[in-house]
BAZA-169068 format. One record per residue (C-alpha): residue in three letters; chain; x, y, z. Coordinates in steps of 0.1 Angstrom, whole numbers, plus 2048, in hexadecimal, padded with zeros to 3 digits. Layout:
BEGIN
R   rest   kette    xx    yy    zz
R    Ala       A     X     Y     Z
...
END
This chain:
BEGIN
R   rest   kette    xx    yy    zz
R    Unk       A   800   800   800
R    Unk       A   81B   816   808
R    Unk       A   82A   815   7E4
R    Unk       A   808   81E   7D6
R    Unk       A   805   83B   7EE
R    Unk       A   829   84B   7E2
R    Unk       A   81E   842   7BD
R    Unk       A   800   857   7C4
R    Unk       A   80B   875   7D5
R    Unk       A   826   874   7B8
R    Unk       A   811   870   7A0
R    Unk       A   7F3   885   7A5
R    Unk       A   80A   8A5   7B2
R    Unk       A   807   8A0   7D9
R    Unk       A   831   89E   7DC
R    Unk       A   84C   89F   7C1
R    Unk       A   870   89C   7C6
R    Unk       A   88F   89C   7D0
R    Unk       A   892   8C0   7C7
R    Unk       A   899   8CE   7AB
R    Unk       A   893   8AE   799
R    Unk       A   899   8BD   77A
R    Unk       A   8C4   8C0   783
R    Unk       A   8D1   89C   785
R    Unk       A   8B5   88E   79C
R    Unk       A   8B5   8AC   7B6
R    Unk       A   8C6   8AF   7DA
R    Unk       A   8BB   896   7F4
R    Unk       A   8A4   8A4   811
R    Unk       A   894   8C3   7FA
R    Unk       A   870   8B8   7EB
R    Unk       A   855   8CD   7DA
R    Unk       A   830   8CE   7E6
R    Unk       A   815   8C9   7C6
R    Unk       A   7FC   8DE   7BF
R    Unk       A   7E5   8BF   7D5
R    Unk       A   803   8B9   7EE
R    Unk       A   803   8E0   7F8
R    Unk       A   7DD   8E1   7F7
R    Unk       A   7E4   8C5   811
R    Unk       A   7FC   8D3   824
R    Unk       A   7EC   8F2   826
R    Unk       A   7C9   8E6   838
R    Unk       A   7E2   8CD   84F
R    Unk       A   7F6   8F5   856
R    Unk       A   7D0   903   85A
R    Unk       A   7C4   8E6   876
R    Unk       A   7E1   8EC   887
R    Unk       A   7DB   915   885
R    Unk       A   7B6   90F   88F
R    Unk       A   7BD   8F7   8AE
R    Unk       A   7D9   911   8B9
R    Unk       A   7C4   92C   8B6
R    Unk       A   7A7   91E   8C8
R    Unk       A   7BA   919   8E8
R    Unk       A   7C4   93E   8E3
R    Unk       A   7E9   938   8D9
R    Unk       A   7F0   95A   8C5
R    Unk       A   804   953   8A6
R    Unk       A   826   967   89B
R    Unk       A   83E   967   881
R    Unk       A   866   967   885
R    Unk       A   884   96C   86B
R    Unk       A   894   94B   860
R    Unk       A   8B5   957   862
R    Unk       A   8C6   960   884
R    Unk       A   8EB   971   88F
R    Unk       A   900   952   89D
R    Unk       A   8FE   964   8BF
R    Unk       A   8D7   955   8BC
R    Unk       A   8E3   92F   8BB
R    Unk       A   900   931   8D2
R    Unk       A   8E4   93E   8EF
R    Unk       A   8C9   922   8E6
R    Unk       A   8E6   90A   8E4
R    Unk       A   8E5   900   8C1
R    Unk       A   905   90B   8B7
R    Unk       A   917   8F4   8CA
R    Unk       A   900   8D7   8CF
R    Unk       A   8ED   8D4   8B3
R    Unk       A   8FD   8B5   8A5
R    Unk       A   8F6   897   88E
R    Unk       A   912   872   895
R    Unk       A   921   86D   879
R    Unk       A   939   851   86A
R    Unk       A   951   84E   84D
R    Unk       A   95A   833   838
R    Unk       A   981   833   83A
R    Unk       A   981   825   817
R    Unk       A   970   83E   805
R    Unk       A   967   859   81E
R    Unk       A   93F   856   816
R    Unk       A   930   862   836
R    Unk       A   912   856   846
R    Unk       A   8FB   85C   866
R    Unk       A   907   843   880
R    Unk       A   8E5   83D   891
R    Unk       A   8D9   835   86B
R    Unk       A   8F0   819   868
R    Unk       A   8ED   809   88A
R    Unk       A   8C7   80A   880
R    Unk       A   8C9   7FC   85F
R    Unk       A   8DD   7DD   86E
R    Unk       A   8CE   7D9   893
R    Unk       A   8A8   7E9   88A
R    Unk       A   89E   7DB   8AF
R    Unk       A   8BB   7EA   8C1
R    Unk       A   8AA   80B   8D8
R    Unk       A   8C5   827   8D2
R    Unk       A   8B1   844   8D2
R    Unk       A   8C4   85E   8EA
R    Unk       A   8E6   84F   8E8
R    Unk       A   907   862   8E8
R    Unk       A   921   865   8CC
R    Unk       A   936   84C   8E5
R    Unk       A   91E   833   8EA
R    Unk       A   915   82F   8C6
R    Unk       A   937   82E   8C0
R    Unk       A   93A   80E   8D5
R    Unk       A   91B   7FC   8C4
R    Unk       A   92C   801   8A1
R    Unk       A   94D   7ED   8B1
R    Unk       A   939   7D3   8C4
R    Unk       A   921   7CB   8A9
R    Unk       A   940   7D0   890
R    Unk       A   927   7E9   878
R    Unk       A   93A   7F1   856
R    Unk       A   931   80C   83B
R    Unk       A   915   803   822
R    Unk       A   933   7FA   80C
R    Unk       A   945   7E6   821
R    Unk       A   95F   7F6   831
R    Unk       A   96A   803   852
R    Unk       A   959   821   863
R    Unk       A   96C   840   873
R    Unk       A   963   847   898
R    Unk       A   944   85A   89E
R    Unk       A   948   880   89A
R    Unk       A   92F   89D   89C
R    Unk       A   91F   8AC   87D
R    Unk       A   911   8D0   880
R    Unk       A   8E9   8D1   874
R    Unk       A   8EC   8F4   875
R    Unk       A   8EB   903   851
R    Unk       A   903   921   852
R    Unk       A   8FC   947   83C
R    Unk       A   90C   966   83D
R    Unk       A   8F7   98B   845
R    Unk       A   908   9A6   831
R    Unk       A   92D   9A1   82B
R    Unk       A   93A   98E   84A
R    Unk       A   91C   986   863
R    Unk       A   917   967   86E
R    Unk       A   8F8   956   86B
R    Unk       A   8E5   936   86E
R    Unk       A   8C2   92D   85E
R    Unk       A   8AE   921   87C
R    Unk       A   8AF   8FD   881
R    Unk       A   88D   8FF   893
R    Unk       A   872   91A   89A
R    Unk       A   86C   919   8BF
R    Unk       A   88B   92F   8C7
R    Unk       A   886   94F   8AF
R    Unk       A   864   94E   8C1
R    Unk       A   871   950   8E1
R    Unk       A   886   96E   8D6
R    Unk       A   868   987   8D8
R    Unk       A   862   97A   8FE
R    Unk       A   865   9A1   908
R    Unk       A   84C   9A9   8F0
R    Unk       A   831   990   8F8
R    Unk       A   837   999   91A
R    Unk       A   826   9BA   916
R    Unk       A   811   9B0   8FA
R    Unk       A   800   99A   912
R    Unk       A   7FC   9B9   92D
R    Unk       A   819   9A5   941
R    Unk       A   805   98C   94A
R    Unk       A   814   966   94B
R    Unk       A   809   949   940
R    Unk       A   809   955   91D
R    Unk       A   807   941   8F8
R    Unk       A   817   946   8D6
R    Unk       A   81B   932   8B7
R    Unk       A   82E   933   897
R    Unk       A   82D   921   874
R    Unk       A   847   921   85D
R    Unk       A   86A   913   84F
R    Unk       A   881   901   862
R    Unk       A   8A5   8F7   853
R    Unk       A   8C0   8DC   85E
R    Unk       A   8DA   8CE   849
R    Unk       A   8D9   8A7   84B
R    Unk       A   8F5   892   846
R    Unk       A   8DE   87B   82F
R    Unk       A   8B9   880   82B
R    Unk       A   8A3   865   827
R    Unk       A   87C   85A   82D
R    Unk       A   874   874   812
R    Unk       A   861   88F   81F
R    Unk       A   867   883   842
R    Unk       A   888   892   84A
R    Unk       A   890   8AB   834
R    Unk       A   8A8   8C7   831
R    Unk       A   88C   8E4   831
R    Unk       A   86E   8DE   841
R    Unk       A   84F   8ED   852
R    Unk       A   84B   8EE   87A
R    Unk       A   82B   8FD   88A
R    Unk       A   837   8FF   8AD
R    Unk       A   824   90F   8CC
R    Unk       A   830   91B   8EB
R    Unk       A   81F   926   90E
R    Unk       A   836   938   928
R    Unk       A   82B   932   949
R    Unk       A   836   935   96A
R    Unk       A   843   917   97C
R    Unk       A   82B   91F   995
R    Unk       A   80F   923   984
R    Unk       A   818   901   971
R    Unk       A   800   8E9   98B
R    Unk       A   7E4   908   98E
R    Unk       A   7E1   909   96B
R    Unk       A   7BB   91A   963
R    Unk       A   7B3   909   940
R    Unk       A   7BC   8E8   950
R    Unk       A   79B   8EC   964
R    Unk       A   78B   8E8   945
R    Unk       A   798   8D1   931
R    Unk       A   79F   8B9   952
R    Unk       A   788   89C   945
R    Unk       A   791   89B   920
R    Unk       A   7A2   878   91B
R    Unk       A   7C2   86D   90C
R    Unk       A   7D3   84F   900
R    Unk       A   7EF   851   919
R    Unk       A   7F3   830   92F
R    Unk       A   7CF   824   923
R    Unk       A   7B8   842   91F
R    Unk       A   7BA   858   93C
R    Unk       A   7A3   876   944
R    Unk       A   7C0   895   94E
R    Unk       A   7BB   897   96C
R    Unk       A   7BD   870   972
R    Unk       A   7E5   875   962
R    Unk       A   7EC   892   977
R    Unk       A   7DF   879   996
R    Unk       A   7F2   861   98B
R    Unk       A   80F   875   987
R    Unk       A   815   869   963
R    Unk       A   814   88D   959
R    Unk       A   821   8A2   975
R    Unk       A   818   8C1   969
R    Unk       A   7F3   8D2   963
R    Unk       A   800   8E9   94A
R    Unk       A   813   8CF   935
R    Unk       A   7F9   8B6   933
R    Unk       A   7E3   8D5   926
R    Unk       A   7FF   8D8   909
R    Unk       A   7FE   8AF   905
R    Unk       A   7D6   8B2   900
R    Unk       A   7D3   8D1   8E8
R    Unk       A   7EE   8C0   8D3
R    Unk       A   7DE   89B   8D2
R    Unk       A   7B9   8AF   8C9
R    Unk       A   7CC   8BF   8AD
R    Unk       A   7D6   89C   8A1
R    Unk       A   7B6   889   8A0
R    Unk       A   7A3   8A8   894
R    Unk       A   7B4   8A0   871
R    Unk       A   7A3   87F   874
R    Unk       A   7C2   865   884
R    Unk       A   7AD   843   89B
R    Unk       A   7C0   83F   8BB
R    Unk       A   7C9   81D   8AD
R    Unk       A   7E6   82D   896
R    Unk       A   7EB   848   8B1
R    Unk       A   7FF   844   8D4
R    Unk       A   813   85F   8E6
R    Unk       A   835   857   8F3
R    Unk       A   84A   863   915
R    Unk       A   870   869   909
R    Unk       A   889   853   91A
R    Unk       A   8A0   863   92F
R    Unk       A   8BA   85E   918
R    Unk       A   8A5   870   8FA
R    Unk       A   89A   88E   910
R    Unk       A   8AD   8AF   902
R    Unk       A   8C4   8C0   91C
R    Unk       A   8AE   8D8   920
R    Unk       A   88D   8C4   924
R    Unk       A   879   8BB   946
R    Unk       A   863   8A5   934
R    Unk       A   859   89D   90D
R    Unk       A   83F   886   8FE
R    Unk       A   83B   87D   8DA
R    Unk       A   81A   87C   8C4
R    Unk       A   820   85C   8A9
R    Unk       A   80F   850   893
R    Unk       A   814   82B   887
R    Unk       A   817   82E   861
R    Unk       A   81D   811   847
R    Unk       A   83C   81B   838
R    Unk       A   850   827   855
R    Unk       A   83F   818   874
R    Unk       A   837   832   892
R    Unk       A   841   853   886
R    Unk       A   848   86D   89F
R    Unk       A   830   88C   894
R    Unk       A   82F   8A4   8B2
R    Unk       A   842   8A8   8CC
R    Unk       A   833   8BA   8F0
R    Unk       A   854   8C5   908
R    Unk       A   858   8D8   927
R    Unk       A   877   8EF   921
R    Unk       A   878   8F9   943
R    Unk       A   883   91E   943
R    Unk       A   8A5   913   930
R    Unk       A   89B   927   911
R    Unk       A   892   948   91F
R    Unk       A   8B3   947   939
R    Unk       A   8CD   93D   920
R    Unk       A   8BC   95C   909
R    Unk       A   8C0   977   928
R    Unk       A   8DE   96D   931
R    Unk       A   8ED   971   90B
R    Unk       A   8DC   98E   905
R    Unk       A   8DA   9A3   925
R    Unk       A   8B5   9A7   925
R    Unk       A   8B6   9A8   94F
R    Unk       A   898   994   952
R    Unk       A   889   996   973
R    Unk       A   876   976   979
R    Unk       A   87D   957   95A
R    Unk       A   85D   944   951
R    Unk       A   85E   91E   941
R    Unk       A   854   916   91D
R    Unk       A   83D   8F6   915
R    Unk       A   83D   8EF   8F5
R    Unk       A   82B   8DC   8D9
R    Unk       A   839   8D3   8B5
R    Unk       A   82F   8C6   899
R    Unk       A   83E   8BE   87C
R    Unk       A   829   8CD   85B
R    Unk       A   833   8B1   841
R    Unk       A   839   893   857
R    Unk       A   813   899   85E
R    Unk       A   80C   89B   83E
R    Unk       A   81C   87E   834
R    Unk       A   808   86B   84B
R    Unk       A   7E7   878   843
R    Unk       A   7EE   870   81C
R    Unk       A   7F4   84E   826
R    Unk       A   7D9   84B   842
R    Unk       A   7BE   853   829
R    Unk       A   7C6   83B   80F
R    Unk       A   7AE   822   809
R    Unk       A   7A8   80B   7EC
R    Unk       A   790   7EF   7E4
R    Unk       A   783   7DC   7C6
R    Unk       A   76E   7F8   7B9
R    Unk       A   785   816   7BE
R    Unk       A   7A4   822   7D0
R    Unk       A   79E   845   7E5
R    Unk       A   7AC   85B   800
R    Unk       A   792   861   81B
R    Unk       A   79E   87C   82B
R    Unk       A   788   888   84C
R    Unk       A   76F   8A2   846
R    Unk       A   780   8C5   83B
R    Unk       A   7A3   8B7   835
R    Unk       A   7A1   8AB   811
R    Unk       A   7B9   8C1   7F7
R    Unk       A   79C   8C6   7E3
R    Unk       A   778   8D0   7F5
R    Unk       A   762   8C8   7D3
R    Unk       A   760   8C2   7B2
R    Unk       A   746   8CE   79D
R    Unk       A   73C   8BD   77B
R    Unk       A   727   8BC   75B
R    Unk       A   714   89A   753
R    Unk       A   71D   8A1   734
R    Unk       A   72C   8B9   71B
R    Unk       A   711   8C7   70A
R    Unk       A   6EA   8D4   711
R    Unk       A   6FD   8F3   724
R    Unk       A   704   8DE   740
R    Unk       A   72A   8E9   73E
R    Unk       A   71C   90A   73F
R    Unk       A   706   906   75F
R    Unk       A   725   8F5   770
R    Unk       A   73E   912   769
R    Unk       A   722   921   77A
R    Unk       A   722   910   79A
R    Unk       A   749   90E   79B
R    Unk       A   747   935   799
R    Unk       A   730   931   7B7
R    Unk       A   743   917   7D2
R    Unk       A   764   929   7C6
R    Unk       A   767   943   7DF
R    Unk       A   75E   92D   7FC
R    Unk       A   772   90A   7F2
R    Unk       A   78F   8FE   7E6
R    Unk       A   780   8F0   7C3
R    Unk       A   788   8E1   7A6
R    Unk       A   76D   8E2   780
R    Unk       A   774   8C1   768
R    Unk       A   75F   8B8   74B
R    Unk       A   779   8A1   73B
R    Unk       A   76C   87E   741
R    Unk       A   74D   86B   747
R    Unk       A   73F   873   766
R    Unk       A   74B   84C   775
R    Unk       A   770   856   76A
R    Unk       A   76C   876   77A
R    Unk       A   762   86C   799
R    Unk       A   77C   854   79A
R    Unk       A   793   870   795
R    Unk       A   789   884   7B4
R    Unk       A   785   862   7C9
R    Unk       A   7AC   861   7C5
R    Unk       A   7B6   881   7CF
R    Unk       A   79C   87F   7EE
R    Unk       A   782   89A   7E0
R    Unk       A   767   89C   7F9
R    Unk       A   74E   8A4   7E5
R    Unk       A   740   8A3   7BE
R    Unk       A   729   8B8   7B4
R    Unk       A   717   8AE   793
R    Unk       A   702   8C3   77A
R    Unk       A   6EA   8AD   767
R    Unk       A   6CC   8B7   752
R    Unk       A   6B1   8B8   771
R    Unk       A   6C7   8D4   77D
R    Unk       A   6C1   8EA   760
R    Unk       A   69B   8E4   769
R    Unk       A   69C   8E4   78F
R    Unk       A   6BA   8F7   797
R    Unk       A   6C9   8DC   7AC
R    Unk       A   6E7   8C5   7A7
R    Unk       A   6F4   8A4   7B5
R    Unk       A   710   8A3   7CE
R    Unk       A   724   886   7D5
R    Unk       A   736   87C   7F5
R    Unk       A   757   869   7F1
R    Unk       A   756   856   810
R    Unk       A   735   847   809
R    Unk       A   72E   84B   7E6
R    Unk       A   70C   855   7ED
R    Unk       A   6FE   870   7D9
R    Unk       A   6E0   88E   7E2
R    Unk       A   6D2   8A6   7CC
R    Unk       A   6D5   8C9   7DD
R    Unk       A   6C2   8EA   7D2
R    Unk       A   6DE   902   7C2
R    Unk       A   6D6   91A   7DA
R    Unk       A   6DC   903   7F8
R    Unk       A   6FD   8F6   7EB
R    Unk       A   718   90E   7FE
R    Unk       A   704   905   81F
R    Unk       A   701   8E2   81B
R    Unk       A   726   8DD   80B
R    Unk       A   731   8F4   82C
R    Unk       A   71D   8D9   845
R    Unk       A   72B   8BB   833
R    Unk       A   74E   8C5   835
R    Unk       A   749   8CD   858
R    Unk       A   741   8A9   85A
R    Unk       A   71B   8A7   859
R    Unk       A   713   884   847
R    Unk       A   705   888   822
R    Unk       A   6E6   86F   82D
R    Unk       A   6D7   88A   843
R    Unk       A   6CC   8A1   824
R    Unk       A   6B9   885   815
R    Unk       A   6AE   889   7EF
R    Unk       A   6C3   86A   7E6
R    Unk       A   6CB   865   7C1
R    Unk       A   6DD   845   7B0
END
């Protein structure tokens, strides 16, 4: 299935690539977004907006590009490093933790030090891909280096969390000085890997959408919106009302396991069962130096297995301190950072794949209610008898309100066929009754069911459909 799902998104211009395909293959880790891939990516980017927004996180945007002084005070400069090996032979280098994986796919080594991977290549006596004998583990740089002007120093961020935490000054009396406050951001992210691989799953340029609330730590256990959302469940050690983790102590803080909830509703709003869905506590080994506590969101794809898709931390206040003590800002009192985020097309990866389905009759990508690329697809029965005419109509119509596409190049089987593949919610077909009743027939993909709706009607009922009403509550059923 998984081949079929990379044929498709090739095929029908949801991803292309490597990048620029057109120059000997293109570069490894770069990859261009389709017209229907960035349709995609856009309404995953828009969930993740909407759910931020609706728990009042206020969304900024920051420069890409910061003066190395930036990096050295998150820490980056001089930790932010890749193992890597080198074939003595013919000096081919390669990610250490790659080839330990590729041999031993079992073995746990998630959070272990150049040293210790260094003594699993000699025990399990690992050679390059070619054969010959590996180099020591050294440290590779994932930091991609510019210059500003004629001699600055520069670094394109490797992440968007810490250009956001730059402005903390500014929120702070944006937000009438007033803590716990919450931000977002959504954009580019760059780091220079050694040798990218999974496709669009590690890549050299990506998208982030990362949110962040600064709290007190004493405010962290009397956290307010945690009164409300204390009996909202969660697949963590079984399914666990909030409250019933904090009790348990399996999440020790009320403020965290808000930032663990609003991220998990974000995911199975786009339409993810809890079967292919768990959310993981970091070893100790795995924790960053500056976390308290992380847990992943993954979701258990064909291809890759689980694939980590969010991440929720508790920064402590490491951020924030390592910023006023670089650049003099004389903060009185330091607040922590929690932190959710999500990866834009590892997400999108898994909701291609998620949503393919295939059977004898037809293969399609049922994407949950509002998600597909393409909202509807509107249609002559045939063309002649000015039905073209009254179609181009009705496109002009559901136009400014939905993503849609007009197609009169088929028979009406083929066409559907067309949109089922692509995972357009709806058809929308003009026959010759709607010349005489001004009506038209819309068709659902998930059910293939089909009712005739009054022209006048079909914004609204399109509008309730997408929001995920059920096609067989407007009755009116046609063949």
């Amino acid at each position: 299935m998984e081949d079929k799902v990379l044929d498709l998104a090739k095929r029908r211009g949801f991803i292309w690539g490597p990048s620029p395909n057109i120059y000997h293959g293109g570069v490894s880790g770069f990859y261009d977004w389709g017209p229907l891939g960035k349709l995609l990516k856009n309404k995953v980017e828009n969930k993740i907006r909407n759910g931020f927004l609706t728990h009042n996180f206020w969304e900024v945007e920051c420069p890409t590009i910061m003066p190395k002084v930036v990096w050295e005070a998150s820490g980056h400069y001089e930790g932010f490093f890749d193992p890597i090996v080198k074939d003595l032979k013919t000096n081919s280098v390669y990610r250490a933790d790659h080839l330990i994986k590729e041999e031993n796919p079992n073995l746990k080594i998630d959070g272990l030090n150049f040293e210790e991977l260094n003594k699993i290549i000699k025990q399990k006596k690992i050679k390059s891909p070619k054969g010959n004998e590996l180099s020591d583990v050294q440290p590779y740089s994932l930091m991609m280096r510019t210059t500003l002007g004629l001699d600055q120093e520069a670094y394109l961020r490797p992440e968007t969390a810490t250009t956001t935490y730059l402005l903390f000054k500014e929120y702070y009396n944006f937000f009438r000085t007033k803590l716990p406050f919450s931000v977002f951001q959504i954009g580019k992210a760059y780091r220079n890997e050694i040798s990218p691989r999974q496709g669009v799953l590690r890549t050299r340029e990506f998208t982030q959408a990362e949110a962040q609330l600064f709290i007190y730590s004493e405010d962290e256990n009397n956290f307010e919106k945690f009164k409300e959302y204390k009996n909202k469940i969660i697949p963590i050690k079984g399914k666990n009302k909030l409250k019933d983790i904090i009790q348990k102590k399996i999440l020790k803080k009320q403020a965290y396991a808000y930032m663990v909830y609003v991220a998990y509703s974000i995911v199975k709003e786009m339409g993810f069962e809890d079967k292919n869905l768990r959310i993981r506590q970091h070893s100790k080994k795995e924790l960053a130096h500056y976390a308290e506590d992380a847990w992943d969101i993954e979701i258990n794809t064909k291809r890759f297995g689980w694939l980590e898709i969010c991440g929720v931390h508790d920064r402590k206040n490491y951020d924030l301190k390592r910023h006023n003590e670089y650049a003099k800002l004389n903060l009185k009192k330091i607040p922590n950072i929690l932190e959710i985020a999500f990866g834009i097309e590892r997400l999108t990866y898994c909701l291609l794949e998620h949503s393919f389905k295939e059977n004898k009759l037809r293969s399609w990508l049922n994407f949950n209610s509002g998600m597909s690329p393409i909202d509807v697809a509107v249609f002559p029965l045939v063309r002649k008898d000015k039905l073209p005419e009254k179609a181009k109509e009705i496109f002009k119509l559901l136009e400014k309100d939905f993503v849609c596409i007009y197609d009169e190049t088929g028979s009406i089987g083929r066409l559907y066929r067309r949109m089922d593949e692509v995972g357009t919610s709806l058809c929308c077909t003009v026959d010759h009754e709607s010349l005489k009743k001004e009506d038209v027939t819309i068709r659902d993909i998930k059910t293939m069911k089909q009712v005739r709706v009054k022209i006048k009607n079909l914004n609204d009922v399109i509008n309730q459909l997408l929001d995920g009403k059920k096609i067989s509550n407007f009755g009116n059923f046609v063949n």
